[in-house]
N, C-alpha and C positions, 0 to 999 in steps of 0.2 A: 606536867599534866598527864594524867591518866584515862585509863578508856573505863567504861565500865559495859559489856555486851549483856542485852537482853535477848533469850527467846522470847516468841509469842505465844505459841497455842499451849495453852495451861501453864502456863508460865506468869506473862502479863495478861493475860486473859485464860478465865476458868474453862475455858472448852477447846477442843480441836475445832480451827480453821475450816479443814480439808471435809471433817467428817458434815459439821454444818452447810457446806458449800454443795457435797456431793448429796445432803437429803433435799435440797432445795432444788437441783435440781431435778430431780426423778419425781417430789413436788409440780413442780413446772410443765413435768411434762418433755425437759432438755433434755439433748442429749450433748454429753460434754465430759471433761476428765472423770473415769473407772465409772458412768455410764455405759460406755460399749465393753465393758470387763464381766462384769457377772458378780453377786453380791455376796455370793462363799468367797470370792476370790479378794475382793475388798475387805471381809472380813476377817482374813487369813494373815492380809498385810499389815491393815491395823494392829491385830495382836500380834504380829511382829516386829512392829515397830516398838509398841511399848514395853516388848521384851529388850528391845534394844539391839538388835540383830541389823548390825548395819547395812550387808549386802541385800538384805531383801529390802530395805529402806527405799537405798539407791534404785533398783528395779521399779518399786512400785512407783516412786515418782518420775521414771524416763516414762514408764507405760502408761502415768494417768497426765501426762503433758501431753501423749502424744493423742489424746483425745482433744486438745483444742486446737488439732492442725486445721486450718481452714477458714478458722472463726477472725472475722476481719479486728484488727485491733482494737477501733471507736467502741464495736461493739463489748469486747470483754470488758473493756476499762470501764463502760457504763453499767454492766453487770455486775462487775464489783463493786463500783461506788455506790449501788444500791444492797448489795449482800453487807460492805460496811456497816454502813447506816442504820439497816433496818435488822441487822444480826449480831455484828460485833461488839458495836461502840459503848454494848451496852453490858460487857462479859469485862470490862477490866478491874483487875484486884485492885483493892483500897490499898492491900500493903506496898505492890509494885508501883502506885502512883506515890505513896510516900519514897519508898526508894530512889526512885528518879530523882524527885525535889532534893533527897538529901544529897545526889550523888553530883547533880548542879551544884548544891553548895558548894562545893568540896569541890568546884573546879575541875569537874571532870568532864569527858566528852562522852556521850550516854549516845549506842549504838547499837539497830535492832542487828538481830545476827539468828535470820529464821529459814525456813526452810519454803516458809509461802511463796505466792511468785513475788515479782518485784510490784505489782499493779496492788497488791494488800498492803505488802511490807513500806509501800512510799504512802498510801494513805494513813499508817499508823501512824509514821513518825511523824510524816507534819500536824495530824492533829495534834499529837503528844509532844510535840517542838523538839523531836530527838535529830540528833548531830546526823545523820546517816542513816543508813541501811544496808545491808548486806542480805541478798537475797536471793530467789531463783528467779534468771534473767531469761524469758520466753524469745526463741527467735524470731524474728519478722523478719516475711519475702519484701520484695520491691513493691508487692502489691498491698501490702499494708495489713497482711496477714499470717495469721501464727501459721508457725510449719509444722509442730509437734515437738518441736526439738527445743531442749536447754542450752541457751545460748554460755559456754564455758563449761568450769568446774558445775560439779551438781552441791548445792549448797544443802549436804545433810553427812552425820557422822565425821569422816577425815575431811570431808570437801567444805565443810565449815569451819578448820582449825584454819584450812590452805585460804579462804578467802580472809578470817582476819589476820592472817600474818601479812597478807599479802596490805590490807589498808593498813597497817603499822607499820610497816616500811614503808609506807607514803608519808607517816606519819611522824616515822622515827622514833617507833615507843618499844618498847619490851613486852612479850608477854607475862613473864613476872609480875608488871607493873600494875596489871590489869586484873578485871573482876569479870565473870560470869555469871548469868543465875539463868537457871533450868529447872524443867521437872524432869527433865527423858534423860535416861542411861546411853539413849542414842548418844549422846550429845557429850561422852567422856572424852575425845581424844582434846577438847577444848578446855575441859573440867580440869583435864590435868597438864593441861599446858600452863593455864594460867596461876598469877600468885593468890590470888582470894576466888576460888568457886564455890556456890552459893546453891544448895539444893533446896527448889521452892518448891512445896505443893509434890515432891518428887515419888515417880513410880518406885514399888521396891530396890529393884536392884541398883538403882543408885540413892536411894536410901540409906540402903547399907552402905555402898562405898563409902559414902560422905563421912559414916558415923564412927566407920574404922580408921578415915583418915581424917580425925577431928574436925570435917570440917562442918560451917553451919547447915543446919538445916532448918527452915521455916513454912512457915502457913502466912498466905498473904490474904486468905480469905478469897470469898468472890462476891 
């Protein structure tokens, strides 16, 4: 048996997560992750992320967690399950739902592996019937409230190669054995771990990686 790892934002869905998350709130009226940041500063990050610049990756996501210090749990999860519903559910590529189905076929264990928190990343897969989730795990006080802080590894660049090695060894699989699919250059140190990576919908520069190193690259539409 085999894994096959999805990302989400622009991956299995045409849009960033984060970037829809943070207009609805400033929308709203909320204040809440890279709200108390300033919008050159958001903007700065973004287009370093999709250059693929991992350390400012990492930074930008400790500094826009640490915007929902405070916010009691009940409450985020039911904010999400309405940003779901009413934003995402409706952003997933036709070709990334074929893939999955094929990737069931074929006996495989089909596993998100994103950088969202964990309160998006579990409502995706169960809609999507996917085997897991590997995600950013938010910590909570005694009091049933975020602290700001990423509970472990931070789940973006290396910190997403280290989380799925770590559930293959629960699982006892190789990463050889396994498939990836991405749009972001972030997301190489896993691209080149594994035996099949899969550039979907992909920013340039791993465009180009993909195409120097034979491998596929696709449009799954939106």
């Amino acid at each position: 048996m085999s894994v096959a790892f999805f990302d989400l934002d622009k991956t299995l869905i045409s849009r960033n997560s984060a970037v829809l998350w943070i207009f609805r709130q400033w929308r709203e009226g909320k204040e809440g992750p890279l709200a108390h940041i300033g919008g050159l500063k958001v903007l700065n990050w973004l287009m370093r992320y999709s250059l693929g610049w991992g350390g400012a990756g990492v930074v930008a996501l400790e500094e826009a967690m640490g915007g929902f210090a405070g916010i009691s749990q009940v409450e985020i999860l039911e904010q999400t399950r309405r940003f779901y519903e009413e934003e995402i559910r409706c952003l997933y590529r036709p070709g990334g739902m074929e893939e999955l189905k094929r990737q069931r076929q074929a006996g495989c264990l089909c596993i998100l592996l994103s950088s969202t928190t964990q309160y998006l990343g579990e409502l995706v897969a169960r809609d999507l019937g996917l085997d897991g989730c590997l995600a950013n795990a938010l910590e909570v006080d005694v009091e049933g409230r975020l602290t700001g802080r990423v509970e472990g590894i931070v789940c973006y660049g290396r910190g997403k190669l280290l989380k799925a090695q770590d559930k293959l060894a629960q699982l006892n699989e190789a990463m050889e054995a396994c498939s990836f699919y991405t749009d972001s250059y972030a997301d190489l140190p896993v691209m080149e771990a594994v035996g099949n990576p899969v550039a979907v919908n992909a920013d340039i520069r791993l465009r180009w990686w993909a195409r120097r190193g034979g491998h596929p690259v696709v449009d799954w539409g939106t």
